[in-house]
C-alpha positions in Angstrom: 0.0 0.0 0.0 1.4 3.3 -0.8 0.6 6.4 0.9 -0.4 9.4 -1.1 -0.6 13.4 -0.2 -2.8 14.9 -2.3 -2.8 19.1 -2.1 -6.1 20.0 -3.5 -9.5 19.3 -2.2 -10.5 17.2 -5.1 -7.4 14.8 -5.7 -7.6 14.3 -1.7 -11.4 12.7 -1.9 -10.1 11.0 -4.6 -7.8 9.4 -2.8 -9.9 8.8 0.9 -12.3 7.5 -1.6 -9.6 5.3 -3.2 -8.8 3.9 0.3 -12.6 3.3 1.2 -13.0 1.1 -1.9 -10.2 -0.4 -3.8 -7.4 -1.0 -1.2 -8.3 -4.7 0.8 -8.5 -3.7 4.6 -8.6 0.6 3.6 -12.1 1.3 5.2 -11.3 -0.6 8.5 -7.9 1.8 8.5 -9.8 5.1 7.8 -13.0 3.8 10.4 -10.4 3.6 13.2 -9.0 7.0 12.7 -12.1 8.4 12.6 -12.9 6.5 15.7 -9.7 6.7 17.2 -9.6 10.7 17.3 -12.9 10.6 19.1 -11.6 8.1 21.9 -8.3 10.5 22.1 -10.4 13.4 23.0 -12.8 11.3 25.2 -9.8 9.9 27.4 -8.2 13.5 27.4 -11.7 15.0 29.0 -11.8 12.0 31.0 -8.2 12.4 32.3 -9.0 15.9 33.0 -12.2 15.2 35.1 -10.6 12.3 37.2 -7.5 15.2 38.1 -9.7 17.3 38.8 -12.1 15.4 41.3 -9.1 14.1 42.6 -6.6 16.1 42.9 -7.1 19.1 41.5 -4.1 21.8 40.5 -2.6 21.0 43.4 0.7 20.4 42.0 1.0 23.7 39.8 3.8 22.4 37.7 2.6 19.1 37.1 -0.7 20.3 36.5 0.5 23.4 34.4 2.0 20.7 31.6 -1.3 19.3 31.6 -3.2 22.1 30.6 -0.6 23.1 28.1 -0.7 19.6 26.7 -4.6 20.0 26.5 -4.5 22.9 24.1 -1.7 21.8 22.2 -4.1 18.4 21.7 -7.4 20.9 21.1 -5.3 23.5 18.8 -4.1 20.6 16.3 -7.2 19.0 16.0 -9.0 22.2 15.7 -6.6 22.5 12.6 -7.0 19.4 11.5 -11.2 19.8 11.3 -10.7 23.1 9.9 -7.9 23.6 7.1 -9.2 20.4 4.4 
């Protein structure tokens, strides 16, 4: 299987759609992705919730990398949803 970048909005369906249809195992691959992203986020929230029921900033630095490492996560999939 080769991977393919495609730059325009067009050749990039084309190719998704490629995947989907013609390549053995492609729409399991793309279906867990699509899946996958959502169960990233979920477990994020979730890891947020338990620290803060638990714990809560308490431990500024520690809990300082968390949050940055929350909108680093939020930013790039924010990016990801928006610029195709």
């Amino acid at each position: 299987m080769t991977l393919v970048y495609a730059p325009s909005v067009n050749e990039a369906f084309a190719v998704v759609d490629h995947l989907n249809r013609e390549v053995w195992g492609g729409a399991i691959l793309h279906i867990l992705h699509l899946v996958g992203a959502s169960v990233f986020f979920f477990l994020m929230f979730f890891h947020i919730g338990r620290g803060l029921m638990y714990r809560g900033p308490r431990v500024a630095r520690l809990w300082l990398s968390g949050v940055v490492l929350l909108g680093v996560g939020m930013l790039t999939a924010f990016l990801g949803y928006t610029l195709p």
